[in-house]
C-alpha positions in Angstrom: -20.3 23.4 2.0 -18.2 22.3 5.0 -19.9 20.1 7.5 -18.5 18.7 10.7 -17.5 14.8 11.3 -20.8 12.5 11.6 -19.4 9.7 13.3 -23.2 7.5 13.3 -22.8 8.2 9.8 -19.8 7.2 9.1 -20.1 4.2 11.5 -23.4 3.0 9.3 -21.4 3.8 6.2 -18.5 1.3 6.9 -20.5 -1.5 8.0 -22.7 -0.6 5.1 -19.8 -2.2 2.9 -18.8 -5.0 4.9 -23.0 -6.0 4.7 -22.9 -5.2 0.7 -20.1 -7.9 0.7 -16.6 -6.5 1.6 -14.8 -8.8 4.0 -13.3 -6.1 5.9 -12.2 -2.4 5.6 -11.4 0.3 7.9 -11.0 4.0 7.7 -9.7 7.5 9.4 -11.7 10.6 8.4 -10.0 14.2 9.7 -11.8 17.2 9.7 -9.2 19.9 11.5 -8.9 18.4 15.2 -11.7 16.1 14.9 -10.5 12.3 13.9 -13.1 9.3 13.0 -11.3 5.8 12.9 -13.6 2.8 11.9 -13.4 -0.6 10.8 -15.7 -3.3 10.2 -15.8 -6.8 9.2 -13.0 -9.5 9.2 -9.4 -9.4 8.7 -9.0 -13.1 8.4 -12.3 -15.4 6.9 -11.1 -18.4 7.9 -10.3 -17.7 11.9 -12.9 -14.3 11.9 -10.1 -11.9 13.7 -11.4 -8.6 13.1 -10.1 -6.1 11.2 -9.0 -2.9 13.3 -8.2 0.7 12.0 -4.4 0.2 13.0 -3.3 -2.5 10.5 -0.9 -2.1 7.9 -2.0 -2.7 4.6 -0.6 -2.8 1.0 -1.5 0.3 -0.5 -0.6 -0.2 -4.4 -0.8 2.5 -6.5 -0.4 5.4 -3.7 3.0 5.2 -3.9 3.1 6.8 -7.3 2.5 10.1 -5.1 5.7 9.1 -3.4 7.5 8.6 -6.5 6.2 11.6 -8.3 7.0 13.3 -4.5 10.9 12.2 -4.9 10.7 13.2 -8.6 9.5 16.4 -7.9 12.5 17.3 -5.4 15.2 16.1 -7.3 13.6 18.2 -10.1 13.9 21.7 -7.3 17.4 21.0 -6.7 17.7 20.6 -10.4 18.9 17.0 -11.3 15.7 16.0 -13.1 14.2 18.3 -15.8 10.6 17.8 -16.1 10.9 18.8 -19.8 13.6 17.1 -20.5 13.3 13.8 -22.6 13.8 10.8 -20.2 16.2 9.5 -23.8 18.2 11.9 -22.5 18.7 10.2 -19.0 18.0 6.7 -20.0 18.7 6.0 -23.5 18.9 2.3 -23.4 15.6 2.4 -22.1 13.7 4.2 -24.1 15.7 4.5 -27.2 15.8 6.5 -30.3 13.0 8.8 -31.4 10.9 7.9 -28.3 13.1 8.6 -26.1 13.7 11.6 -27.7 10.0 12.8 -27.7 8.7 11.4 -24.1 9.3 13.8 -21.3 10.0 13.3 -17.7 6.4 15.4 -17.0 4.5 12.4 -19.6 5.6 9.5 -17.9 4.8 11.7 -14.1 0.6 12.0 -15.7 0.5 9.1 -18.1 1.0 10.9 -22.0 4.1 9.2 -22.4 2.3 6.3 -24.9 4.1 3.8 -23.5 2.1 0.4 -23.2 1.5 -1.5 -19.5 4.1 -3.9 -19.1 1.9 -5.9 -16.8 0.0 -8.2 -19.5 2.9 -9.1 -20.9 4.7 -10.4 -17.6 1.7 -11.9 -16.6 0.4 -14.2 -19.5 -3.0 -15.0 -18.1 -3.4 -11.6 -18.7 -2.6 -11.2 -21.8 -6.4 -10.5 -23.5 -6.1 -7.0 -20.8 -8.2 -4.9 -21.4 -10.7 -7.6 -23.1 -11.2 -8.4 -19.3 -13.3 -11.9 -20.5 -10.1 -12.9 -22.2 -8.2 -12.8 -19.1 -7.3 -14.9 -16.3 -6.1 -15.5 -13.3 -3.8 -18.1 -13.1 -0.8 -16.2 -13.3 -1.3 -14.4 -10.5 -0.4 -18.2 -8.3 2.3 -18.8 -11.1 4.2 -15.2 -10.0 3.4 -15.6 -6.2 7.1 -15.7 -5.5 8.6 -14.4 -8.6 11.7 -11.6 -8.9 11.3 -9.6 -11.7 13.9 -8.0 -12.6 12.8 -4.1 -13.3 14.7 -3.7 -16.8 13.2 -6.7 -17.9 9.6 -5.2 -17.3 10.5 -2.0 -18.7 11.3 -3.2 -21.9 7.9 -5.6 -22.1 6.3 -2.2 -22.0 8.7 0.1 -24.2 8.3 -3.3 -26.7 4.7 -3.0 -26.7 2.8 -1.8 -29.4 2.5 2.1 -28.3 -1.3 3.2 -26.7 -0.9 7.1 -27.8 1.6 9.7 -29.5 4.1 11.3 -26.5 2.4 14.2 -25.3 -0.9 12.9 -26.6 -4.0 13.3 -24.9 -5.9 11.3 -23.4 -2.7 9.4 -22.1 -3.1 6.0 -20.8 -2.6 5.1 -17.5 0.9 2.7 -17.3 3.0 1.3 -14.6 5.5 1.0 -17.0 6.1 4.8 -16.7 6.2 5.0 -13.1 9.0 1.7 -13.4 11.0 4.2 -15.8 10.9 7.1 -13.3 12.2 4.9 -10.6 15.3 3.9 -12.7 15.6 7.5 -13.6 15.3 8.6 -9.3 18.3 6.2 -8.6 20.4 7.6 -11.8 19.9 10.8 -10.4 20.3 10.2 -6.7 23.1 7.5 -6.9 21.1 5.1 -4.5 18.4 2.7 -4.7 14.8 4.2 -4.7 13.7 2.5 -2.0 16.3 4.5 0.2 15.8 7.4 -1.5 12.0 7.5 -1.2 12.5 5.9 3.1 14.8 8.9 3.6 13.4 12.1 1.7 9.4 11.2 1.2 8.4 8.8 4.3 10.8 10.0 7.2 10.7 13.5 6.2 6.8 12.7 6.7 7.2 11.2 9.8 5.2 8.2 8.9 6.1 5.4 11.5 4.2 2.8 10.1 5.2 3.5 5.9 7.8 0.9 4.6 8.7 -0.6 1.0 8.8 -4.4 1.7 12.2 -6.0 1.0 10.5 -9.5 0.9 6.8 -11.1 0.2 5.8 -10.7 3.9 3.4 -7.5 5.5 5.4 -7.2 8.8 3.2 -5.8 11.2 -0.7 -6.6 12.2 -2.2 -6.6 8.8 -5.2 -7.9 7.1 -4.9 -11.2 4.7 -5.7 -9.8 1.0 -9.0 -11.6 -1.4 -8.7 -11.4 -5.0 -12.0 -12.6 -7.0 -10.9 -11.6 -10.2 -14.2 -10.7 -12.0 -15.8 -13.6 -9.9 -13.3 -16.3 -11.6 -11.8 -17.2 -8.0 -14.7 -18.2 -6.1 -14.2 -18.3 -2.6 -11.7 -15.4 -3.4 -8.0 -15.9 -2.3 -5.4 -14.9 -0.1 -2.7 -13.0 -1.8 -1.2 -11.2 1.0 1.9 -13.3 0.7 3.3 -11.9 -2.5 6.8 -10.7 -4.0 5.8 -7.0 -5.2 9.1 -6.6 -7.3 6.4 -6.9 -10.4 5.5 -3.7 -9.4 8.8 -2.4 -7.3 8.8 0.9 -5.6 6.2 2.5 -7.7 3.1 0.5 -6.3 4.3 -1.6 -3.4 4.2 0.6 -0.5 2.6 -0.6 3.1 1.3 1.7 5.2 -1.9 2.3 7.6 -4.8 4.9 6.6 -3.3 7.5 9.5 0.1 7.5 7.9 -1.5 8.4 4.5 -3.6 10.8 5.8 -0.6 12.6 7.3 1.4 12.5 4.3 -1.2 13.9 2.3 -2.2 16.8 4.6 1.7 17.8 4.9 1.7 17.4 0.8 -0.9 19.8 0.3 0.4 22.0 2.6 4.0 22.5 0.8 5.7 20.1 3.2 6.9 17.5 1.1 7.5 19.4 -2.2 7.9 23.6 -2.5 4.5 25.0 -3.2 5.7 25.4 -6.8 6.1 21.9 -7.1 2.7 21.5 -6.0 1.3 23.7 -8.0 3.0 21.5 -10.8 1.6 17.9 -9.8 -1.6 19.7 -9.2 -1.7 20.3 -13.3 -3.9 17.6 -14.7 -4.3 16.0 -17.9 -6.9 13.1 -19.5 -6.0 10.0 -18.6 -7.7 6.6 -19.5 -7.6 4.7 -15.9 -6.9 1.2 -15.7 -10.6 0.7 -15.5 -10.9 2.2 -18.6 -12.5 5.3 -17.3 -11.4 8.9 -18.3 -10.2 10.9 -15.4 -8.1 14.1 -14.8 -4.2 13.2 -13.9 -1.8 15.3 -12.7 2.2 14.6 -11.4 1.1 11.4 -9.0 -1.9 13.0 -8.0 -5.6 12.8 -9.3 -8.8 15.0 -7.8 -12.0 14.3 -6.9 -14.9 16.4 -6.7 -18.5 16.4 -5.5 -21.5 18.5 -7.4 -20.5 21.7 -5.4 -18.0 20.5 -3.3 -14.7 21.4 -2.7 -11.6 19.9 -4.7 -10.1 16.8 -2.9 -6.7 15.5 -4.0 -5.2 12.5 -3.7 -4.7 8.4 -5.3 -6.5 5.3 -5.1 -4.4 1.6 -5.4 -4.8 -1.6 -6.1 -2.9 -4.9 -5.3 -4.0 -8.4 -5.7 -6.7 -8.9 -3.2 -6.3 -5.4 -1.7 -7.2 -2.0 -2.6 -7.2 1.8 -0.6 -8.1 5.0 -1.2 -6.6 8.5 0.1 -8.2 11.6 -0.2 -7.5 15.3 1.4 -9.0 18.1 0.5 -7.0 21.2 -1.1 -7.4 23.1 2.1 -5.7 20.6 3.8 -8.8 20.1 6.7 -10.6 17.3 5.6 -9.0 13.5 4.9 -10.3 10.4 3.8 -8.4 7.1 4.0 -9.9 4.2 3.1 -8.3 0.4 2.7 -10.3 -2.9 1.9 -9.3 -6.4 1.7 -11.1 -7.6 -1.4 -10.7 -6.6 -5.6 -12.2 -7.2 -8.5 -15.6 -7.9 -7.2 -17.4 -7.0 -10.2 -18.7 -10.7 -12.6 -18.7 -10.0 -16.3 -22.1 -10.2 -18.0 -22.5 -12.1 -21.3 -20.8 -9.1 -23.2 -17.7 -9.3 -20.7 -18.3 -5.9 -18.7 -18.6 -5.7 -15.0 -21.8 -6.0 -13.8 -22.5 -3.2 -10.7 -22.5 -5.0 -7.7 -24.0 -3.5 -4.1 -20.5 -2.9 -3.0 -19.9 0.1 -5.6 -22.9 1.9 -4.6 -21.4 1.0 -0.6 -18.0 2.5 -1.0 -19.5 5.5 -3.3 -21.8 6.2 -0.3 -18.8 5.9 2.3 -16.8 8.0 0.6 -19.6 10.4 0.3 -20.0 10.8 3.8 -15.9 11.0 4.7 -15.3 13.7 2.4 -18.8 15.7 2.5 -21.4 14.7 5.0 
């Protein structure tokens, strides 16, 4: 079922969010020629400036579909094997018999095993995924910190494994998406982020698509609330933050029009050969981070509506900030969506997320973007 841009609806749907508790969001919904941009809400609690559909925004985990992107074209011209073990490229990262057995293709959709660095570089969240058990005072502890990339690799590849190499479900990691980084600047003999600026976001066009070099959002941007599970209340500003913990694998800034456009011109063979495609497009069982089963491909998950058509695309998270891209696989219909607040959700007495209005607010928006 294919039916045209509702912009009322969409208009209620945003504001729905901001009233359900979101301090700000905004949004661009395509359909062909027809465009929707929205916002609603504030950018800035303390001084109320609004939030506006133009701002650049932290973006998190979308850049894997950048990596996997860069991955996927040094793997056409033949550098990069997607079968081939990454021990093979990196053996002092991943050493021995693992390194041996995990593939470039299992760290690309999460089968590699390989444990999430991240509790172990932040030790407030250490108790991850007991979610009561964690905390968030690391996150002001690491506001400024440089990680070093090696050094976070080998918290993860240290790590008690999560699953058997090729095993499935696989388990979401960063620490796989840190490892395909090193492997991108092994194989291209200069840093990612040059790499990814020169063959993923120029060849895009995106104008307003940058990997920060320092803790700063340069550009009109929104400030960022984390809430952490209701432990930081008032939540706080994080948009000030050194995103080496997470490097060129989930620090991307960009604006919802740039996504959209990089995801339309994906899906359409631009980016990557159609083969490629074809290849990221090839999904798997993957535990999310929110512990949730969902089907993972090479950077690239899909989502689908009871007899809708197949969207593709990521969501991310940083501290404070979170955004989701979606376009569907006939390339005509977009969704981008960013928000200024995470981890909304208190823990009951058993220490699971209670629902709060704001799910049922996004799920409703994103409803309406990608089907109403």
């Amino acid at each position: 079922m294919n039916h045209p841009l509702d912009p009322a609806a969409l208009d209620a749907a945003i504001e729905n969010v901001h009233r359900a508790g979101m301090p700000g969001l905004f949004a661009e919904v395509r359909d062909g020629d027809q465009v929707w941009r929205g916002a609603a809400g504030v950018a800035d609690v303390t001084t109320g400036r609004p939030v506006t559909a133009g701002l650049r925004h932290r973006v998190g985990s979308i850049t894997k579909t950048f990596t996997a992107a860069a991955v996927l074209q040094q793997a056409e011209s033949g550098r990069i094997g997607l079968d081939t073990p990454i021990g093979r490229y990196l053996p002092k990262l991943v050493p021995g018999e693992r390194g041996d057995a995990i593939t470039v293709r299992m760290l690309l959709n999460h089968t590699s095993g390989l444990a999430e660095y991240l509790p172990y570089a932040y030790p407030s969240l250490k108790g991850f995924p007991a979610l009561a058990d964690t905390g968030p005072q690391s996150l002001d502890d690491h506001r400024l910190t440089r990680f070093d990339p090696v050094e976070l690799i080998e918290m993860g590849v240290s790590a008690p494994a999560v699953g058997a190499p090729g095993g499935t479900p696989g388990v979401y990691s960063n620490t796989n998406y840190l490892l395909l980084v090193q492997l991108l600047e092994q194989a291209t003999g200069t840093a990612a982020e040059r790499y990814l600026t020169r063959n993923v976001i120029e060849r895009a066009g995106l104008q307003d698509t940058e990997l920060p070099a320092g803790p700063h959002v340069n550009g009109p941007h929104s400030q960022l609330y984390e809430a952490w599970l209701g432990m930081i209340d008032p939540p706080r500003d994080y948009s000030v933050y050194d995103m080496s913990f997470v490097g060129p694998s989930a620090s991307l800034i960009s604006t919802v029009s740039d996504l959209n456009r990089f995801y339309g011109m994906l899906l359409a063979g631009e980016i990557v050969s159609p083969a490629s495609l074809a290849q990221m497009q090839r999904t798997v069982p993957v535990v999310s981070q929110e512990g949730k089963t969902i089907d993972y491909g090479l950077g690239l998950h899909p989502m689908e509506g009871p007899g809708q058509g197949t969207f593709w695309g990521h969501g991310g998270t940083v501290w404070g900030g979170g955004a989701l891209a979606m376009t569907r696989a006939d390339g005509k219909r977009q969704m981008a969506v960013a928000v200024n607040m995470q981890r909304w959700n208190r823990l009951d007495s058993a220490g699971r997320p209670q629902p709060h209005p704001l799910d049922d607010a996004l799920a409703t928006l994103y409803r309406v973007a990608m089907y109403g």
